[in-house]
C-alpha positions in Angstrom: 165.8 216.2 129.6 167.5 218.8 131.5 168.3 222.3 129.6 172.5 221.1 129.6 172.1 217.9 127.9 169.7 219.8 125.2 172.4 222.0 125.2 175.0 218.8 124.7 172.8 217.3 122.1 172.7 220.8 120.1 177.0 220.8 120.2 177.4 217.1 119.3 174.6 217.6 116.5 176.0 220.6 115.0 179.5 219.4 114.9 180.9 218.7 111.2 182.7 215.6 112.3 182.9 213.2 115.4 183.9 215.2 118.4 186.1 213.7 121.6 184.1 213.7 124.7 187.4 216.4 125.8 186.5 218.5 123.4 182.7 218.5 124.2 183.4 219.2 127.5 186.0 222.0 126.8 183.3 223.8 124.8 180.6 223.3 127.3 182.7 224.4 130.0 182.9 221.8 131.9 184.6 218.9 133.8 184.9 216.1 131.9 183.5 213.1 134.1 180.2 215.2 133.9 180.3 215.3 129.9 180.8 211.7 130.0 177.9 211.3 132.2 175.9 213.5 130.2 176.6 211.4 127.1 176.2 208.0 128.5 172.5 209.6 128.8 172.2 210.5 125.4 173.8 207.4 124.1 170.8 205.6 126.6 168.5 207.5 125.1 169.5 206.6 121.6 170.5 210.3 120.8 174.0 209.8 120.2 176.9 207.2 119.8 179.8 207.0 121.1 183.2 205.1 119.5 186.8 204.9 120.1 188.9 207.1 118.7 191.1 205.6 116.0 193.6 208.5 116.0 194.2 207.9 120.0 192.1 204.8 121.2 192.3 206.3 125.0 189.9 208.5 123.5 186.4 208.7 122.5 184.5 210.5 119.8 181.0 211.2 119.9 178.4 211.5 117.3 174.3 212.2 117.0 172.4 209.5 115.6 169.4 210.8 112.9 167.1 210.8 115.9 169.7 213.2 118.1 169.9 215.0 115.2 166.1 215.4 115.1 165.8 215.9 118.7 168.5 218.7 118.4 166.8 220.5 115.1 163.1 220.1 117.8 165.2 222.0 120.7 166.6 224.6 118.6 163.0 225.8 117.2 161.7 225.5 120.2 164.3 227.3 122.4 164.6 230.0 119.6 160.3 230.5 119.4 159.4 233.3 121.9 156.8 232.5 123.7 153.1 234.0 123.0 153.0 236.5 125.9 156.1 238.4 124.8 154.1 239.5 121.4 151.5 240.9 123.3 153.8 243.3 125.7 154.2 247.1 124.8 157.1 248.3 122.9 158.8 249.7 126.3 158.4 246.3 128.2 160.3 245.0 124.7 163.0 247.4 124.9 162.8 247.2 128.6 163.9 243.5 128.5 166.5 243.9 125.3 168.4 246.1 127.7 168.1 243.5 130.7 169.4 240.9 128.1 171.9 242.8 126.7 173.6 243.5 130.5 173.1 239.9 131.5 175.1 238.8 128.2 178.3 241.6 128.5 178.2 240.1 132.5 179.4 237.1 131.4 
């Protein structure tokens, strides 16, 4: 699964309550014909569900299912786990790539 529709599944999963597919895309910065592509994938997959929305049935709200849900909690770990290598490096190479990180983030 590509890294944006982890990232979709993470959104939708984390979300209190049902989220419209407009709002998905809003916070993932993108168009929304591509959100609604990216959840008819997760919805194929069995990650999430989708339903009209009874406050404005042009609308649809999305949901993860328990195994989106799982999925989702699997991505996070994984995506927040460092990998082995970057225990091993000196201190300097750390603080060497804290700095790179940190200018990459305020570019945004």
């Amino acid at each position: 699964m590509s890294f944006f529709r982890v990232k979709a599944l993470c959104h939708i999963a984390a979300a209190p309550v049902p989220m419209t597919l407009r709002d998905l895309a809003h916070d993932l910065v993108t168009d929304r014909p591509y959100a609604t592509l990216v959840v008819d994938d997760l919805v194929g997959r069995g990650l999430a569900e989708r339903a009209v929305n009874p406050g404005d049935r042009r609308s649809k709200l999305v949901t993860a299912t328990a195994a989106g849900r799982a999925a989702a909690r699997d991505a996070e770990r994984i995506l927040n786990t460092p990998p082995p290598a970057l225990y091993d490096l000196p201190p300097e190479d750390v603080a060497a790539l804290d700095r790179i990180a940190a200018r990459l983030a305020a570019a945004r």
